[in-house]
N, C-alpha and C positions, 0 to 999 in steps of 0.2 A: 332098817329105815331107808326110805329113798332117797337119793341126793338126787329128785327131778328139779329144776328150778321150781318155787313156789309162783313164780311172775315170770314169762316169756315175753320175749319180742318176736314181732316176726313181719318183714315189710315186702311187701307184694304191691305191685301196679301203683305205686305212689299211697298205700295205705301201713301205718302204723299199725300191724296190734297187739296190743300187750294186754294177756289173758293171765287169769288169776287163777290157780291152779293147786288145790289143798283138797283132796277129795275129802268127805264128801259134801260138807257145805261151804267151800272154797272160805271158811274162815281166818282170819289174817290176826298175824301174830309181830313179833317184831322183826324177825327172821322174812316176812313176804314186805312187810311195810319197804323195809330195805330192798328188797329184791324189787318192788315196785317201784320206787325214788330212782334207781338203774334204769330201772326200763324206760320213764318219763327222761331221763337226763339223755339217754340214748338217740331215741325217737325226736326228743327237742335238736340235737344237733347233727342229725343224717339230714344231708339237702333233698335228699330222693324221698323224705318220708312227707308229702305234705297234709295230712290226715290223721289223728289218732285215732282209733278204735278203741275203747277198754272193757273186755267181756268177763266172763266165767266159764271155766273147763266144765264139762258134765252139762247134764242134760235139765235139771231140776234147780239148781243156785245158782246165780250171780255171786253176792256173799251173803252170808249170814253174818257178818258183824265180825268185831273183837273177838279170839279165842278167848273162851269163858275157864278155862282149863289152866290156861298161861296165866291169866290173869289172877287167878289164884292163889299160884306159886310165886307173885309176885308183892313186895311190899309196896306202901305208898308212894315213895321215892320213884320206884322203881316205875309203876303207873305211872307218874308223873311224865315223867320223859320218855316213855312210848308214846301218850297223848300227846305232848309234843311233836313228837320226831312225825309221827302219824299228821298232824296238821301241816308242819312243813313239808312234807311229800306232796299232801294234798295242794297246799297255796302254789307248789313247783308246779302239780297238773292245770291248776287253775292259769296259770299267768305261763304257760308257755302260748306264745304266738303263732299256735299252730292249734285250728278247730278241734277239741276233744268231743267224740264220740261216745257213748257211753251203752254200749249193746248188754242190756237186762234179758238175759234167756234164762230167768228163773228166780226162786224167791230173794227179794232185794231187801233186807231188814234192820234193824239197828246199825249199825256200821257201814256196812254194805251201801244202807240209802245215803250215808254220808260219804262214801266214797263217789255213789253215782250224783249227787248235787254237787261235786266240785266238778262233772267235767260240764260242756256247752248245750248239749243236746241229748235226752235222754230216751232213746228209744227201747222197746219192749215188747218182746214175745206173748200174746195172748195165752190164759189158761186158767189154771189153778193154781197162782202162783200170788203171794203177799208182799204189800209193798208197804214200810212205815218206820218208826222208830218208837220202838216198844220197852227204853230203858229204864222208865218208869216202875215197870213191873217189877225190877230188879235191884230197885231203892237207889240206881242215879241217874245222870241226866245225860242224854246225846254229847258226847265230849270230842267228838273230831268233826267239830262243825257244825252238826245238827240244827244247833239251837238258832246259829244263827244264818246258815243258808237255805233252811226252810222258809225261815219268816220270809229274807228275801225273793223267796220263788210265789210263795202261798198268801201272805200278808203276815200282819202280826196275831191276829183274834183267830185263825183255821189253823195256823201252824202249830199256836199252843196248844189249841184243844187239841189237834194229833198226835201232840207230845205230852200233854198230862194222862193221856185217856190213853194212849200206847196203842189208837184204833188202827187194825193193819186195812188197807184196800188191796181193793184186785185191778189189774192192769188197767180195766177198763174205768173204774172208780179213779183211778193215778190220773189217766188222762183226762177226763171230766176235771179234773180239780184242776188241772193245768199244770200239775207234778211232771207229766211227762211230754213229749213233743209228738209222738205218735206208734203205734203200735199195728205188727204185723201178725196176721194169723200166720200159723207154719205147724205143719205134722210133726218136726222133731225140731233139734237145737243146729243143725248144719241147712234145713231149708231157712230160718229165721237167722242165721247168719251173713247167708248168700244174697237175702232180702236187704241185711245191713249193707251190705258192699254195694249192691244197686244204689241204692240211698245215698252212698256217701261220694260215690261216683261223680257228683254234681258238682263237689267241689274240691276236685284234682287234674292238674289238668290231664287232656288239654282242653276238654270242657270246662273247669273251673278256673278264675283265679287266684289259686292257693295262698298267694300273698296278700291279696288285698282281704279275705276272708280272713287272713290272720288278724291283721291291720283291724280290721272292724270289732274280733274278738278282743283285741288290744284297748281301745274305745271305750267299749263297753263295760268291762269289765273294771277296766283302771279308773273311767272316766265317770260311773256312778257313784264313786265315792269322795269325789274333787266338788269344790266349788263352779258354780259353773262358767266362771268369767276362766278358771282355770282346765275344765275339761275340755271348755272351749279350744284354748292351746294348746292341748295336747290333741286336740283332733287336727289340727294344722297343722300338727307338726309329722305327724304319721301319713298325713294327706302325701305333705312333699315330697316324703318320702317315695311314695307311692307312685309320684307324676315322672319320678325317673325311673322306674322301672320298664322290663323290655314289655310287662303285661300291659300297663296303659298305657304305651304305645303303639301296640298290637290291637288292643280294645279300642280304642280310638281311629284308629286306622281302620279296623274291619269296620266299623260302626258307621264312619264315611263312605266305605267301598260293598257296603250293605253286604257281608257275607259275613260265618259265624268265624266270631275269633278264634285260633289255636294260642292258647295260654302255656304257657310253659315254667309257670311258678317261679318265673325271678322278673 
């Protein structure tokens, strides 16, 4: 048996990425759910990572979901607190204040789509490749999220029907529905990776400002589910935050002296 990490990190030019690695359908078990909660806790607190990436080893999956095997061998109890421990990984990738990227180079299904709707932006590889959550078929329901970060992406009346009916799409159907943010043709999974790193380039500096794109994911994410007399304040309060930093003084500065700011993520 191999002792490769099932989740890597690996940070380059101010980019995170933590690849999910179980040949051959990069399925995640409790052993990777862990190894992935490292990788995010890691990535959350390196200053130099202002980016996350989160892909799939190989050339053909992203994930295919829950080990269906493990699962198995396990009792109800025992399900229990994988589902859990699996949701708190994911709320950790959701609410780190740092842009999660979600690079799909290959089929993204049951699990898998729930792991890629907790990160910000979900990009994808063109092909032959299935996108959905098809737990239905197998007598239960999307349990790391599914149920309910679909409806918020999809609405309530497309998400269900996606999730009673178990219909898979193709990349190109994903981004039609507004499931995905956008998708690149590429020959193999290291052209459609190289295309990720273009892409995300925009917001690292010294082209981006990594902090404030945090700050906004922060916003967002925390502030749809507040009242709004109270997201309100928390948008003020991250603002402030922001106005002392060296980037919007920099931004503001180049913005006066009409040249392109050099950001530098603090």
């Amino acid at each position: 048996m191999s002792d490769a990490p099932l989740a890597r990190l690996e940070v380059s030019e101010g980019i995170a990425t933590i690849t999910l690695d179980n040949p051959k359908a990069n399925c995640y078990s409790y052993a990777m759910m862990r190894a992935l909660d490292d990788c995010v806790l890691q990535a959350r607190m390196d200053s130099s990572a202002h980016v996350i990436v989160l892909t799939g080893g190989g050339e053909k999956f992203f994930c295919a979901g829950a080990d269906i095997a493990m699962l198995g061998t396990m009792d109800p109890e025992e399900k229990y607190y994988f589902c859990l421990h699996a949701n708190e990984t994911l709320q950790r990738l959701e609410q780190t204040p740092k842009l999660v990227v979600c690079a799909i180079n290959g089929h993204c299904v049951g699990g898998g789509l729930e792991v890629a709707l907790a990160c910000d932006l979900r990009l994808a590889r063109t092909g032959k490749f299935k996108i959905g959550l098809p737990e239905v078929k197998l007598g239960v329901l999307p349990g790391t999220g599914g149920t309910q970060r679909l409806i918020r992406n999809l609405g309530r009346s497309r998400a269900l029907e996606l999730m009673i009916t178990g219909e898979l799409l193709t990349p190109e159907g994903a981004l039609a529905e507004g499931l995905l943010t956008k998708t690149f043709e590429a020959e193999d999974a290291g052209g459609f990776q190289a295309a990720v790193r273009d892409y995300v380039r925009q917001f690292v500096p010294p082209q981006g400002a990594s902090q404030a794109v945090g700050m906004i994911k922060r916003a967002v994410q925390t502030g749809a589910e507040l009242p709004l007399a109270e997201a309100l304040g928390l948008e003020r309060e991250l603002q402030q935050r922001l106005f002392t930093s060296a980037d919007a003084k920099e931004g503001i500065l180049a913005n006066r002296e009409k040249r392109t700011p050099e950001f530098r993520g603090a």
